[in-house]
N, C-alpha and C positions, 0 to 999 in steps of 0.2 A: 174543326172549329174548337173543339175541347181540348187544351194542351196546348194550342195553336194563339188561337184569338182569346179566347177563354182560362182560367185557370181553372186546373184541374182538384179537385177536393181528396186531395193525397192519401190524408190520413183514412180514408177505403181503399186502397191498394192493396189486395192480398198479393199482390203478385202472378194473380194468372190472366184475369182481362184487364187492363186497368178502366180504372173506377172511369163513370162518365155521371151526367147528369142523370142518366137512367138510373145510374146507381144511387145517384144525391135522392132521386125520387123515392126510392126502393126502402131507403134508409127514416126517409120523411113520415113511410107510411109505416113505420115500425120496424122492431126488429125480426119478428115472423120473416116477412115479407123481404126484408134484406137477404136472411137465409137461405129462402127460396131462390131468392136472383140468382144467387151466386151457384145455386143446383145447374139452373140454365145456363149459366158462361163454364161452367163442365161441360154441359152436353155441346155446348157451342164448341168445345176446344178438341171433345169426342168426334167432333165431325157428324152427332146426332143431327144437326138441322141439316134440311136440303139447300136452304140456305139463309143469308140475312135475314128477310123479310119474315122467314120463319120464325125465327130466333126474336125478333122482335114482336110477333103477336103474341107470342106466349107470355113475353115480358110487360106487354102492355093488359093482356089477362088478367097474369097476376097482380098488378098495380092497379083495376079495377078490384077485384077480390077482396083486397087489401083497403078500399075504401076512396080509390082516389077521388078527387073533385076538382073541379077548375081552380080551384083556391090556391086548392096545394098545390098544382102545376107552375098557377101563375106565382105564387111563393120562391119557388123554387127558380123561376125564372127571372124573377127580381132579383133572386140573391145572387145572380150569378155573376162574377167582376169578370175586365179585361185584363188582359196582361197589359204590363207596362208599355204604352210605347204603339200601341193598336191603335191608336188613335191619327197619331202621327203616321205611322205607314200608310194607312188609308188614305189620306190627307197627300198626301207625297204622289201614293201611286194615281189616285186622282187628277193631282195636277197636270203626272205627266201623261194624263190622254188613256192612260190602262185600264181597259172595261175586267173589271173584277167577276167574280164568281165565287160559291161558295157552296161543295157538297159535302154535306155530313149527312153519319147515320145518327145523329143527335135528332131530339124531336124539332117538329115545326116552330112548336112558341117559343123556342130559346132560336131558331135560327131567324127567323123573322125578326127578334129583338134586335139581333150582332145586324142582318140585313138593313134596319132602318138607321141604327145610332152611326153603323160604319158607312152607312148610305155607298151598301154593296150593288152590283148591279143587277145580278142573276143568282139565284139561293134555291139550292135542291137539296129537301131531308128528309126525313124518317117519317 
């Protein structure tokens, strides 16, 4: 979804995960809380987690920690733009009879947004 459908918030790119909305969030909640993330996508890259799911409850931990609220979530998921031309695809693949899907490990309210506006058919996330 992120990179994909979505554009990506570049300028968080260290170069080892690249940045996702998790990150846009991390960032939202401070720069603490940024730093911390990026602890976690080391251990992610360590092969510390057992796996995804892991990796993301730590991360949604600390983004509680950090003070999250529906606010900032829903913030963050407003602000999030399409790439050029997403619109059109979807439109296209539509017409021609293509039952779409969409699995990220991006959270629920940002994929339910791209699910409604792209009026996708099946959406599994984080």
């Amino acid at each position: 979804m992120e990179g994909t459908i979505l554009k990506k918030e570049l300028s968080l790119d260290n170069g080892k995960v690249a940045p996702s909305a998790w990150t846009v969030l991390a960032k939202e909640l401070g720069e603490d809380c940024l730093i911390e993330e990026e602890k976690t996508k080391d251990k992610w890259l360590r092969g510390e987690y057992k796996g995804y799911l892991d990796w993301m409850k730590d991360t949604v931990t600390l983004h509680m920690k950090y003070g999250l609220t529906i606010n900032i979530l829903n913030d963050v998921v407003q602000k999030a733009e399409y790439h050029e031309g997403a619109d059109e695809l979807f439109s296209l693949l539509k017409s021609q009879g293509v039952v779409t899907v969409l699995i990220t490990g991006g959270f629920k309210a940002l994929a339910d947004k791209v699910q409604r506006h792209l009026k996708v058919d099946h959406a599994l996330s984080a």
